[in-house]
C-alpha positions in Angstrom: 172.5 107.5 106.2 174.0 111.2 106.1 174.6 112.1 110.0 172.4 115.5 110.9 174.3 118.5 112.2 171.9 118.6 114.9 172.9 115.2 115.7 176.7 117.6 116.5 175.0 119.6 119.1 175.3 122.3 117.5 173.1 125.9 119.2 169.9 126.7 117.8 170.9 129.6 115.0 174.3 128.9 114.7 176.7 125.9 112.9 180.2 125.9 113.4 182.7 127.9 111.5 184.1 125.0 108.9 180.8 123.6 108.6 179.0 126.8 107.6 182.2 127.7 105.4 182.1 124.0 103.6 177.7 124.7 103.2 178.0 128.0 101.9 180.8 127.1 99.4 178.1 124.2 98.3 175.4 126.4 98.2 177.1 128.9 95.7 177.9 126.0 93.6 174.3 124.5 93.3 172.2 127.8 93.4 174.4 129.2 91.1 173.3 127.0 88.3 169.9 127.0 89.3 169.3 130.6 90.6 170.0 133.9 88.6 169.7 136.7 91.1 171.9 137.5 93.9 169.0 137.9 96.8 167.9 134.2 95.5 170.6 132.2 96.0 171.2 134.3 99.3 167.9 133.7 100.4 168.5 129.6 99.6 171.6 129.7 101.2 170.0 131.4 104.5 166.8 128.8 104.1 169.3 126.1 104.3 171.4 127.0 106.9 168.0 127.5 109.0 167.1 124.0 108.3 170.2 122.8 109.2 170.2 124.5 112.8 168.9 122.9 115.8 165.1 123.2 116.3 162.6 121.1 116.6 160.2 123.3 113.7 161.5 124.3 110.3 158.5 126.1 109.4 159.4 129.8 108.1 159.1 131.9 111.0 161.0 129.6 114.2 163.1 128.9 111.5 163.8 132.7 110.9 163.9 133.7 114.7 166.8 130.8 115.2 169.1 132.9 112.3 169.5 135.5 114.7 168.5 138.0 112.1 170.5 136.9 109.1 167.1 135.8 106.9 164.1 138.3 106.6 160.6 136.8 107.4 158.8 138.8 104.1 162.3 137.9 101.9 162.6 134.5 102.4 158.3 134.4 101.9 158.6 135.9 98.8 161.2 133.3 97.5 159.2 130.4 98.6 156.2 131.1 97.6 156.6 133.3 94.2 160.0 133.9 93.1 160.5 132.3 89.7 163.9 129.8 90.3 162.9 126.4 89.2 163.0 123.7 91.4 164.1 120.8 89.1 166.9 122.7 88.5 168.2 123.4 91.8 167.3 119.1 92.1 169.2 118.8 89.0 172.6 120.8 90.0 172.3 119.2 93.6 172.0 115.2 92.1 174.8 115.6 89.7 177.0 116.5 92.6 176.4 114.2 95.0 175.4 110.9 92.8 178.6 109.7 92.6 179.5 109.5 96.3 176.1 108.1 97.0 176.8 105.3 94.1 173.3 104.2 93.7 172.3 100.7 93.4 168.6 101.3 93.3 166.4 103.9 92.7 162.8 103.8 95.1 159.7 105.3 93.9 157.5 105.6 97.1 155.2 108.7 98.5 154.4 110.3 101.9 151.8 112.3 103.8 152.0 116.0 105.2 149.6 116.1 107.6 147.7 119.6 106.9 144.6 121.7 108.6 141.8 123.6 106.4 141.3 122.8 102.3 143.4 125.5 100.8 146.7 123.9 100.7 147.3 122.6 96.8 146.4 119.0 96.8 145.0 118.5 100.6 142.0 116.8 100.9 140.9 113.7 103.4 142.9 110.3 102.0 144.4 107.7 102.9 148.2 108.3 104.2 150.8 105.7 105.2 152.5 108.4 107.5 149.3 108.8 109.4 148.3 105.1 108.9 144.8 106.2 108.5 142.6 108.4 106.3 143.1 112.1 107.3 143.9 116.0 105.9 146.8 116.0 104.0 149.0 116.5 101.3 150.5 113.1 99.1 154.0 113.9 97.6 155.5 111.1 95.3 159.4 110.6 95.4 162.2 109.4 93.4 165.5 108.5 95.8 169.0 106.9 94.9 169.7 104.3 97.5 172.8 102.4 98.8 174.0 100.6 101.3 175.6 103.8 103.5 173.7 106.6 101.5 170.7 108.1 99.7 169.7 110.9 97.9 166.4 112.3 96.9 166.2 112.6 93.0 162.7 114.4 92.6 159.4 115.3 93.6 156.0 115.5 92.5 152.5 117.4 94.3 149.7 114.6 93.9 146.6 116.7 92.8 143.4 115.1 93.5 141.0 114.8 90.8 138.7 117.3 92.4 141.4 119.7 92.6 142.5 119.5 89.2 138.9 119.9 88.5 138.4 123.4 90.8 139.3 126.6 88.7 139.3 128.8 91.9 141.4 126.8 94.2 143.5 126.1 91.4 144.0 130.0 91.1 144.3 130.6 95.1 146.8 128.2 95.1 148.7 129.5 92.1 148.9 126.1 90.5 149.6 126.2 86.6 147.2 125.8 83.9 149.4 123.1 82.3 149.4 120.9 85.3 146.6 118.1 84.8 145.7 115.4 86.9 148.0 112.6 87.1 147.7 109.2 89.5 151.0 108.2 91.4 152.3 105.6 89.1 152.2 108.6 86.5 153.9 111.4 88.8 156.5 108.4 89.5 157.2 107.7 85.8 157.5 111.8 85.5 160.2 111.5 88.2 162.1 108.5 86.9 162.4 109.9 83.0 163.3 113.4 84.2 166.0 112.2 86.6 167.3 109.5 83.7 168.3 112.5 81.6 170.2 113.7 84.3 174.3 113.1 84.0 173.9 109.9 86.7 174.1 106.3 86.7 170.4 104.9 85.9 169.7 102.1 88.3 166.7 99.9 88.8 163.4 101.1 89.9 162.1 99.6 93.0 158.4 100.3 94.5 155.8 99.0 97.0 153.1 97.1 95.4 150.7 100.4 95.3 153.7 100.9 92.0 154.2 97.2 91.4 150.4 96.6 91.1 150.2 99.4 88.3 150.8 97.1 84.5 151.1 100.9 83.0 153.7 101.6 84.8 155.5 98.6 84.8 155.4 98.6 81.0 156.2 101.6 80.4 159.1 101.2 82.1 160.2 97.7 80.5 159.7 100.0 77.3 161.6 103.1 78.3 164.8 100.8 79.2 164.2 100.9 82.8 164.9 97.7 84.8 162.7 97.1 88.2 162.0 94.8 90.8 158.7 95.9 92.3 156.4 94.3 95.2 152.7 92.9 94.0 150.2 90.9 96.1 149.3 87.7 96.5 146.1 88.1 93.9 148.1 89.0 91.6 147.5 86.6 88.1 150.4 84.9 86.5 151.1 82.3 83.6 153.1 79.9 85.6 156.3 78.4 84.1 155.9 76.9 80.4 152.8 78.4 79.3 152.6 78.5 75.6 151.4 82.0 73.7 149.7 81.9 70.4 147.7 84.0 68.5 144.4 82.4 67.1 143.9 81.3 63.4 140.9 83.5 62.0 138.1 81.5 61.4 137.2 80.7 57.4 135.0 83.2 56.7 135.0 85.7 59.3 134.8 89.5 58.5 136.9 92.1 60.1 140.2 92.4 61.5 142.3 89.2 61.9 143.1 88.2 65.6 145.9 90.1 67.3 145.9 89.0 71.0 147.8 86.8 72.8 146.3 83.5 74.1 147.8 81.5 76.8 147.1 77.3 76.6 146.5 77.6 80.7 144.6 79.3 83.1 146.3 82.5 84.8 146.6 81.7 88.7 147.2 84.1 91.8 151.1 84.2 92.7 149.5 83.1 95.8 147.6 80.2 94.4 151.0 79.5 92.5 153.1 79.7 95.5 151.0 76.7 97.2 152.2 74.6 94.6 156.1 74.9 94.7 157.9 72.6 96.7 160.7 72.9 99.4 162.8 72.2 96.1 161.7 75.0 94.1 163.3 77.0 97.4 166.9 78.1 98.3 168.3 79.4 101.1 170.2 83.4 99.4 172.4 84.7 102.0 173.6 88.2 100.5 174.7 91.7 101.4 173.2 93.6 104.4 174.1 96.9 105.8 177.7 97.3 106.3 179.5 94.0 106.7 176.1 92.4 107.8 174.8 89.0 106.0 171.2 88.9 105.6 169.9 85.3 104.3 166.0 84.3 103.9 164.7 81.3 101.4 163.6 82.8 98.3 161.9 81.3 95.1 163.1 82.7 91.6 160.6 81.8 88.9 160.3 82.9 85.2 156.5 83.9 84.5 154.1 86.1 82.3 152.5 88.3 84.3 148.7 87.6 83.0 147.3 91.4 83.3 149.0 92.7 80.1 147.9 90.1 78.1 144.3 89.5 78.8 143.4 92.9 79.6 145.8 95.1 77.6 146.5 92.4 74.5 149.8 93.1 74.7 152.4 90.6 73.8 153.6 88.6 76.7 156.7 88.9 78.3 158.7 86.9 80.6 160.1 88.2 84.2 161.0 87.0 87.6 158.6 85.8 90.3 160.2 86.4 93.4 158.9 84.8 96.4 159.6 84.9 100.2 158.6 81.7 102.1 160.6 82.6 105.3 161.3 78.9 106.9 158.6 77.6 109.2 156.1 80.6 108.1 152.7 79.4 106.9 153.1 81.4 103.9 154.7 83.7 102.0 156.0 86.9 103.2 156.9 88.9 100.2 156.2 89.2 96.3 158.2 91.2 93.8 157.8 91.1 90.0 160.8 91.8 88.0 162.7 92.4 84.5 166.1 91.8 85.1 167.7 89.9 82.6 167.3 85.5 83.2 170.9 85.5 83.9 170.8 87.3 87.0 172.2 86.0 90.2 169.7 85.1 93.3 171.9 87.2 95.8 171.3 90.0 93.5 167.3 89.8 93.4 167.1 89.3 96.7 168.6 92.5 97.5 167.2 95.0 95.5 163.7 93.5 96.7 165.0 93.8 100.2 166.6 97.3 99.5 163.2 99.6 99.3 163.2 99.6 103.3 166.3 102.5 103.0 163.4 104.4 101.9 162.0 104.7 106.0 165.6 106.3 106.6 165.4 108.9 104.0 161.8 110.2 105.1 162.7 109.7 109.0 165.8 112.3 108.3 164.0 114.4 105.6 160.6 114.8 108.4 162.4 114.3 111.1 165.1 116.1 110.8 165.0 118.6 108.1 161.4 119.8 108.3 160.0 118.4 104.7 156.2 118.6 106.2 156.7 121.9 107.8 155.8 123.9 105.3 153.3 125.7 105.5 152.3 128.1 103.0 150.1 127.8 100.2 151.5 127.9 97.1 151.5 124.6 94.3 155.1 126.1 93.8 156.2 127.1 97.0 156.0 123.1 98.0 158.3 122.6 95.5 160.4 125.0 96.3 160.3 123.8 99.7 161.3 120.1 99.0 163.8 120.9 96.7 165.7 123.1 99.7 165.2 120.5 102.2 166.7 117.7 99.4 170.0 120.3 99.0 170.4 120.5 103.1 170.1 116.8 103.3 172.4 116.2 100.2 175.1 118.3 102.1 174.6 116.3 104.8 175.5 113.2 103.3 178.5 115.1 101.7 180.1 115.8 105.0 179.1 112.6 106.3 181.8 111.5 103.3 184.2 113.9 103.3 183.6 117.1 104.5 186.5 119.2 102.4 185.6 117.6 99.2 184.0 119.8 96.4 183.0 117.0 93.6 181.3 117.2 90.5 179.5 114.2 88.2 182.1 111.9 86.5 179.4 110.3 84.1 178.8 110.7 80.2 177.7 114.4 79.7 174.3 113.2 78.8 171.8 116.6 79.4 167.9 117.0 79.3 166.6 120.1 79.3 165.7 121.5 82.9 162.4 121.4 84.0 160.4 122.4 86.6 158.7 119.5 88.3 155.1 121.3 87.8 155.0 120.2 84.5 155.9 116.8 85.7 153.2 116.2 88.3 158.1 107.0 104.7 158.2 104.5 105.2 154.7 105.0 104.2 152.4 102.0 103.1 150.7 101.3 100.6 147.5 103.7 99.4 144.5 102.6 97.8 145.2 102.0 94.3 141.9 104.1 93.0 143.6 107.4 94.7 146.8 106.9 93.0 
């Protein structure tokens, strides 16, 4: 993980000399593609130098008061909350940069709380949030981050907007939240997040989620369609077609009227994973020792089965597929630990399952530095755009962070296929937090 400036010791409202000269030389490069006034890409560079400072607030005004009058309080308001810079493009210009030094092996979809007072905050409202580990006020912002073993880097962000709020015309206008924006559940916003930043000039790498996103046949689908490989967490009542299952579609019966059949039938039963997981034998286990943090080993026992997942078929008649079953049955435990679904190709390697299901965890880090840290639920103002204005700043500071965590001096650009999409601002898109009831995502 990208070691904090603060962690340096550095006085409240100052950073030292090369550091601010190697952050302001980053911050002309990114705002400069994103941002086309002067006083903007001032303002952004002033907003992240204040988050970078010592202080235990990043809201907008202690935040101002530690600059020591280099950012004005009713300036830097204005560019929050209104000025017209998109977001996704500051995400965009910051990603391409530093990608390739975080060399991403996974990409986590997950989502966090900001804990908020009163109603008028776009998309607060009482629900359930990991970060709180209750129901309570707050906001529910869905994220898309690059993950490695030393490194990580926030790729996007998405506002969840109740139903009730997409639903309210006058708290939509309070809160300046565009007529385009619709109401989307979190799997959705997640998809958003992982086809905006696949058009991006980076490495695509596989999608991995908790089981609130693994649960979700949509999404999972849509990304098995859309080229995307994952290895996402489910639960135990989760229905399979074990191993050998046989797919057919039914004959039509002489003389029936209509449409002939279409769907898929299995010649067995669908079963739980769980139910499925009693079955299996110590033989149908192996002990996969693979690749920790650093030079650390991390081994577990681990069962690798091919299945049809039984959802998409007898719900959504779709034609079945077959994917991994991967199970955790640590040794003596009564049962299984962990579940992941996944489409990586037959021929992959145990060690390499077993890590990207065990990789999602980098996830806590990047919210503990991001909150902790950086101030990403300290905003406070009201605006649907201002929030995204807000994450996208605190993504850049953090991104610089991991940069001179790297190498400080070095100024580097994307090395990948010039692929382009155009930019986008995430409003027309849509910790280690746990997982939220699936009906409020």
């Amino acid at each position: 993980m990208a070691v904090s400036v603060m962690e340096q010791e550095m006085p409240a409202g100052s950073l030292a000399r090369d550091v601010k000269d190697r952050m302001e030389a980053f911050m002309a490069a990114v705002s400069g593609v994103a941002m086309k006034h002067p006083a903007q890409r001032s303002n952004a560079e002033v907003y992240v130098r204040g988050l970078l400072t010592a202080g235990a607030r990043k809201s907008l005004e202690p935040l101002v008061e530690r600059l020591d009058g280099d950012g004005d309080y009713q300036s830097l308001q204005q560019f929050l909350a209104d000025s017209p810079w998109e977001p996704g493009r500051l995400m965009q210009a910051v990603v391409e940069r530093v990608a390739p030094i975080v060399a991403a092996e996974a990409w986590v979809l997950d989502d966090t709380g900001f804990p908020k007072d009163g109603k008028k905050s776009p998309g607060v409202k009482r629900q359930y949030s990991g970060t709180l580990g209750k129901i309570g006020n707050c906001q529910i912002g869905v994220s898309l981050h690059a993950v490695s073993e030393h490194a990580t880097l926030p790729l996007g962000w998405a506002l969840y907007l109740p139903e009730d709020w997409c639903a309210d015309q006058e708290r939509r206008r309070k809160a300046k939240i565009p007529a385009e924006v619709t109401f989307q559940t979190k799997p959705q916003l997640g998809l958003g997040l992982v086809k905006q930043a696949s058009g991006w000039a980076i490495d695509v790498a596989p999608v991995l989620g908790d089981a609130a996103y693994g649960e979700n046949t949509q999404l999972r689908g849509e990304l098995d369609t859309g080229g995307f490989q994952y290895v996402l967490s489910i639960n135990p009542e989760t229905t399979i077609f074990a191993p050998g299952a046989v797919f057919a579609v039914p004959d039509r019966k002489p003389g029936a009227r209509g449409r002939s059949p279409a769907a898929y039938h299995a010649d067995v039963d669908p079963v739980s994973v769980g139910e499925y997981a009693a079955t299996l034998t110590g033989e149908d286990f192996q002990t996969v020792a693979f690749r920790g943090t650093g030079k650390t080993r991390v081994s577990s026992r681990f069962a690798f089965k091919r299945i049809t997942a039984a959802h998409p078929v007898t719900r959504d008649r779709v034609a079945p597929r077959t994917e991994w079953l991967i199970i955790e049955w640590p040794e003596g435990a009564e049962t299984p630990s962990d579940y992941w679904i996944s489409n990586l190709p037959a021929r992959t390697k145990p060690q390499r399952l077993a890590r990207l299901a065990r990789l999602r965890w980098m996830i806590e880090l990047d919210y503990r530095q991001l909150k902790g840290e950086l101030g990403l639920d300290h905003y406070e103002g009201r605006s649907y755009i201002g929030w995204y204005h807000h994450t996208a700043l605190v993504s850049t500071a953090h991104a610089f962070l991991t940069l001179e965590r790297t190498d400080p001096k070095a100024q580097r650009r994307a090395s990948h296929s010039p692929k382009r999409s155009a930019y986008s601002c995430p409003s027309s898109t849509a910790g280690p937090d746990t997982a939220t009831p699936a009906n409020d995502r």
